[in-house]
N, C-alpha and C positions, 0 to 999 in steps of 0.2 A: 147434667147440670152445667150452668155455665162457669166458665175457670174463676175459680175462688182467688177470693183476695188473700194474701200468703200474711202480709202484717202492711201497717199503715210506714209507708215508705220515706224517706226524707222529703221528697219532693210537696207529700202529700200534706206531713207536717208541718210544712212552711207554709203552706196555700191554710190550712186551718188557723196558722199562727197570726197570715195577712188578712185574712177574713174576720179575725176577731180584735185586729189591729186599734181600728177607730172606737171600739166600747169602751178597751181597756186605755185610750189617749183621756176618753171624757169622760170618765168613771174615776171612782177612787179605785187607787193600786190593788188593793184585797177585795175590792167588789166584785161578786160572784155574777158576772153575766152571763146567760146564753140566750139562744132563739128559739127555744122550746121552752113552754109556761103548761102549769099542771091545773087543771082546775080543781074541785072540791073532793073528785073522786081520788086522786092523784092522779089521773090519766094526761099521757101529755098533748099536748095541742100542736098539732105539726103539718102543713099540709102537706100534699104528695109535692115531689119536686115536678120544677120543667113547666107548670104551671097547668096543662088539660090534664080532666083526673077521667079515667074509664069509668063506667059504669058499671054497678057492683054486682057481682054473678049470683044467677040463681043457683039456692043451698045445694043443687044437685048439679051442680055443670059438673062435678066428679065425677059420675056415672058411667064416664064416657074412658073413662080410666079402669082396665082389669083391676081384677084384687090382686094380685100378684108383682103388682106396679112396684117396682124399687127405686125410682126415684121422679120427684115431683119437682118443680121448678114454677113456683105461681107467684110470680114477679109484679107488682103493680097493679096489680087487680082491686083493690077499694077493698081487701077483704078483709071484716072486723067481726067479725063473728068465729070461730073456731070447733066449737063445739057442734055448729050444728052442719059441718062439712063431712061428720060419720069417717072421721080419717082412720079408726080403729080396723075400718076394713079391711085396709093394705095391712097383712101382715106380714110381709115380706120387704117394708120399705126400707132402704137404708138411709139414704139423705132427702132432707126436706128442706124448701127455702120458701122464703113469706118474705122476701125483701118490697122495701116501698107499699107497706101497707098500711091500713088503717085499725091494726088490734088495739086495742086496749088493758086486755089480759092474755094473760099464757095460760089457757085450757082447752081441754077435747084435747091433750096428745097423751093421754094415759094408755091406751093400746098399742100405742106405737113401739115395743119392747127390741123388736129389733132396727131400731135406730140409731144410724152411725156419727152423721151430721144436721145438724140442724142448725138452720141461719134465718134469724130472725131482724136480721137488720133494718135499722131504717122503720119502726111500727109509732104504737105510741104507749108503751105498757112504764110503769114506774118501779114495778116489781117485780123481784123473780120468785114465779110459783110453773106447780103444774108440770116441773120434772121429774117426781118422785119418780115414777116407772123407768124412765131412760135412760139405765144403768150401762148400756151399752154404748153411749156417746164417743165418740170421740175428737170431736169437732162444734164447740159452738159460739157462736156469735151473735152478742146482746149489744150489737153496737149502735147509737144514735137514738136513741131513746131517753124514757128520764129515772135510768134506776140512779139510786143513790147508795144504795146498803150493798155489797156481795152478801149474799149469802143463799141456802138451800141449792149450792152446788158441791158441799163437801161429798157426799154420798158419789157424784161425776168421775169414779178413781180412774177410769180408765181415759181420760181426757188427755190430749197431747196439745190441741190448740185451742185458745181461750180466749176472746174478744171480748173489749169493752169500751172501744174507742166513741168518744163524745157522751158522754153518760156527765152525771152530776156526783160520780163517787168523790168520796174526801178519806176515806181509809184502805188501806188495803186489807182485809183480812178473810178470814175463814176460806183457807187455801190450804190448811196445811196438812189434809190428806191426797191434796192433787197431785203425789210425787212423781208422774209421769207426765207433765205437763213440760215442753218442750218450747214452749211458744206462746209468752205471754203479754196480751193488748192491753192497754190502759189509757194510751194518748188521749189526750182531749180532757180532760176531767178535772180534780179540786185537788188534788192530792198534793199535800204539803212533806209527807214522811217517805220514805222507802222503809219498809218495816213488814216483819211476820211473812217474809221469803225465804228463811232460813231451809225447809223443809221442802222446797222445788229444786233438789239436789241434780234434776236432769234438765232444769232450763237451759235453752239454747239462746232466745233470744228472749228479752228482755224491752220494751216500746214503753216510754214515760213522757214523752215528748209533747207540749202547751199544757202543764201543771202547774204547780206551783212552790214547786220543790225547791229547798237553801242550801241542801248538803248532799252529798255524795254520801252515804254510811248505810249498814246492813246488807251487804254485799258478797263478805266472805265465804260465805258457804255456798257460791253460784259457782264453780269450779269448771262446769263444763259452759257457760257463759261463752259466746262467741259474738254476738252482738248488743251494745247497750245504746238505746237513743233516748236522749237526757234533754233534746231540744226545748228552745222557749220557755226555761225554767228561770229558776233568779242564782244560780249557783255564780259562787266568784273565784272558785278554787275546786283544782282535778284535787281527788283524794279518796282514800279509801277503796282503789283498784288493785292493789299488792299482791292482793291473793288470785286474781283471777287468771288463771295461766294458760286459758286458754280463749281468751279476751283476739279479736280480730279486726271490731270494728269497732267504733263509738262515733256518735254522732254529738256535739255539744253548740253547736248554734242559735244565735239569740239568744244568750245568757249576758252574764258580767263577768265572765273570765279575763284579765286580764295578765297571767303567764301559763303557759302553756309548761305543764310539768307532772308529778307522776303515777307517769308513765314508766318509770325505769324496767318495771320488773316485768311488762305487759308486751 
């Protein structure tokens, strides 16, 4: 597969923060903008980026793939159908990517039992279903889509990286058996709280960056914490970092901070 994106980077959040600059100038402050719109179905409406879209594969252009295949890379392909690609076959696949496509749903991956990552970046689905089977994950990414709700990934325990960057979420929750999660995305989204983390006692990094976040608080029990990015939030004061002792980096840009402080124990 091609080198995964590790977490949505400073640079990256700035360019999201500049990108969505002009809505949030001519809009009210709390108005919920983005570039994806859902229609009746909830499906989101998004076209492929770059602007030529491929033409969409015949149900069998897999064929050409042994069953023994462990990993799959079908990038930009138009493909919004899932179920009828018989992916059940490879049963030996470990990572799957569907980035830059045109899904609508997440199904046809119920045979996929030995699945390690899967990247579904960039589709057009509003909800997350159709991982029941996938108890072997440990890699996945729901980012640029229009989910709004977490949820039906508590069952994922074995998860270390977790995306959700550009979504329409506004809470965080139903995380709190993922205690081996390492590595948690959420940039881009609605999210006014930091709350119901307490239980990700092995995060490492931590991504909140163009939210809508006021406070710094629910924190303390992030101990092994080594990076926090808090960017394009509306916070006006560092606080509620004390505990985090093994804190390395933080990122606070485009906010309202106006003194830089603590920090003492960090």
């Amino acid at each position: 597969m091609a080198e995964k994106r590790v977490q949505l980077n400073a640079d990256e959040e700035n360019r999201l923060f500049q990108e969505s600059k002009h809505n949030d100038d001519t809009h009210d402050h709390d108005h919920d903008s983005g570039d994806e719109s859902n229609d009746e179905s909830g499906v989101v409406q998004r076209g492929i980026p770059n602007g030529e879209e491929p033409e969409a594969p015949n149900a069998d252009f897999l064929d050409v793939f042994p069953d023994d295949t462990e990993d799959l890379e079908l990038t930009h392909l138009r493909i919004d159908n899932l179920p009828e690609l018989n992916l059940g076959r490879f049963k030996n696949l470990q990572t799957l990517s569907f980035r830059q496509n045109l899904i609508p749903k997440i199904r046809g991956l119920e045979g996929l039992t030995t699945l390690k990552e899967l990247d579904l970046y960039d589709n057009r689905f509003s909800k997350i279903e159709g991982l029941e089977n996938l108890t072997q994950l440990t890699s996945l990414d729901l980012s640029f889509n229009g989910v709004r709700h977490i949820k039906n990934v508590d069952h994922l325990v074995l998860l270390t990286d977790l995306y959700f960057v550009s979504n329409k979420i506004t809470l965080i929750e139903n995380l709190s058996t993922l205690v081996n999660i390492t590595n948690l995305e959420l940039g881009s989204n609605r999210i006014r709280v930091i709350e119901n983390l307490d239980c990700l006692v092995n995060l490492e990094q931590l991504w909140l960056g163009k939210n809508k976040i006021t406070k710094l608080q629910n924190l303390s029990n992030l101990k092994k914490l080594k990076i926090l990015s808090i960017q394009s939030n509306r916070l006006t004061v560092i606080e509620g970092l004390e505990d985090l002792e093994s804190l390395e980096e933080v990122y606070f840009s485009h906010n309202g901070i106006e003194k830089i402080g603590g920090l003492e124990h960090n």
